[in-house]
N, C-alpha and C positions, 0 to 999 in steps of 0.2 A: 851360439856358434853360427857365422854367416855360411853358407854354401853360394856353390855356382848356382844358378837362375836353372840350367840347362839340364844338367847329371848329377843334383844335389853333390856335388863335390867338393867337402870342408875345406875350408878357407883360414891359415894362421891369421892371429891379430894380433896386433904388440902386445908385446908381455904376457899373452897368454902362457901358462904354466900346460906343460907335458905335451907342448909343443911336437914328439915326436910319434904319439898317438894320434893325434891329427894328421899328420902328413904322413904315418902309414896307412890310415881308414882311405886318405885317398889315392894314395898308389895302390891300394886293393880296389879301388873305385875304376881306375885308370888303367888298370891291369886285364880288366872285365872286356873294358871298347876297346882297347888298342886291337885292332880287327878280330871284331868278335867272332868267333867259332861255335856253336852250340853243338850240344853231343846229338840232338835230337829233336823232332816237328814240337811242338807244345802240347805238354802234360801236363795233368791236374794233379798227380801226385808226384813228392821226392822220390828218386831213387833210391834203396836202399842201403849202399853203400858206396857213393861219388867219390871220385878222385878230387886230390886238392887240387883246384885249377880247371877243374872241369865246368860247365856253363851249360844252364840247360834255357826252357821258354815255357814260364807258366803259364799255363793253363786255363782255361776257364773252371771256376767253381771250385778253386784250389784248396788241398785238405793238408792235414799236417803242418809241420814247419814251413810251409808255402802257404795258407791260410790268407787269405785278404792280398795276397799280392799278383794276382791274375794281369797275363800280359805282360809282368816284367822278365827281365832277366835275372836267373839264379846263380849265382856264380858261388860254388862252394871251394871256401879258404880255409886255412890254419884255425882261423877266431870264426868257425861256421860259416853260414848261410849271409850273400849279401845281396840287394837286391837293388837292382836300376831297372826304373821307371822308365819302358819305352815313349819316344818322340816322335812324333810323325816323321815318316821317312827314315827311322834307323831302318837299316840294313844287317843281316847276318847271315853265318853261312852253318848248312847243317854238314857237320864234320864224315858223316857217314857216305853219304850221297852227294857230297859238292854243290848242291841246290839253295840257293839263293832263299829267304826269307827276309819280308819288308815289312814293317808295320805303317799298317796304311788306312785310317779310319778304325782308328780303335780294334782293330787284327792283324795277326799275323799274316803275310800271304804266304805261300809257297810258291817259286817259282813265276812269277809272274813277273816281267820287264816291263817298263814304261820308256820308248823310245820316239824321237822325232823322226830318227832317219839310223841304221847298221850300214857303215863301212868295216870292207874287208880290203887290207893294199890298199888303201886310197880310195876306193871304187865303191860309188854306194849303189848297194845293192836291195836295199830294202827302201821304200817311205810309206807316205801315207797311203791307204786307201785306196785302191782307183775303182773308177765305176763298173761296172759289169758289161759284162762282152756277150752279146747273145750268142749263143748256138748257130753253128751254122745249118742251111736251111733251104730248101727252096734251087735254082741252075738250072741250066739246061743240060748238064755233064753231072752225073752221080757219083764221084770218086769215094765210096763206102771208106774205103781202109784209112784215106787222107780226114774225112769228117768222124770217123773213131777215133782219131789219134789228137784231133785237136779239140773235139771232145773230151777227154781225157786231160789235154791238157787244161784246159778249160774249169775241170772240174776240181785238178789238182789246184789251182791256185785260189779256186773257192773255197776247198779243206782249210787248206791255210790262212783263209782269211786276207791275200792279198787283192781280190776284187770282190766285189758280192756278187 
């Protein structure tokens, strides 16, 4: 039986007989990405009693009917347990928390964006990096409450990581 290269996803071939088993394995396949949801961060073991339709993210060191299948996607169906092999860069969302998971070097991440540049309205508000802003320091005028406050700010933007 050939599959897609990408999501093992069966592929009909002439004349193949029960032609209709094959192109439901892969609308169960197809069922799973069509924007994937998962119920939860990645576990090592199955749930005890998953909903049909439900999608979880195996785990490391998996046990049970999840056994050898670490880092895929569980997605339990009618016909059991099916399982897609994450790709660099799937993407999924944990249904609980609306948090973002990427598989990215062989893990899952949680929550982590990779961005060049966040517009909000048109307006970018975010880019790379910029260099660091020293403290201010030294005058002949000591305005305390003015050099707190851009202290502060100062330090706020190194929390966040948009200067160092």
């Amino acid at each position: 039986m050939e599959h897609t290269a990408r999501f093992q996803i069966p592929l009909l071939a002439p004349g193949q007989s029960q032609k209709e088993f094959f192109h439901n394995e892969a609308l169960e396949r197809i069922a799973c990405l069509i924007c994937p949801v998962v119920e939860d961060i990645p576990q090592a073991a199955p749930p005890a009693d998953p909903a049909i339709g439900a999608c979880y993210l195996v785990g490391a060191d998996a046990s049970g009917d999840w056994s050898g299948n670490d880092g895929s996607i569980a997605c339990f169906t009618a016909g059991g347990w099916r399982f897609i092999e994450a790709v660099e860069g799937l993407s999924v969302t944990v249904r609980a928390t609306c948090e973002p998971l990427q598989w990215c070097a062989g893990v899952w991440e949680l929550g982590i964006a990779r961005f060049q540049e966040v517009r909000i309205g048109g307006q970018t508000v975010l880019r790379e990096r910029q260099p660091a802003i020293p403290n201010p320091a030294g005058g002949t005028i000591v305005d305390s409450e003015c050099r707190a406050a851009l202290t502060a700010v100062l330090n706020a933007l190194r929390t966040h990581g948009m200067i160092s």
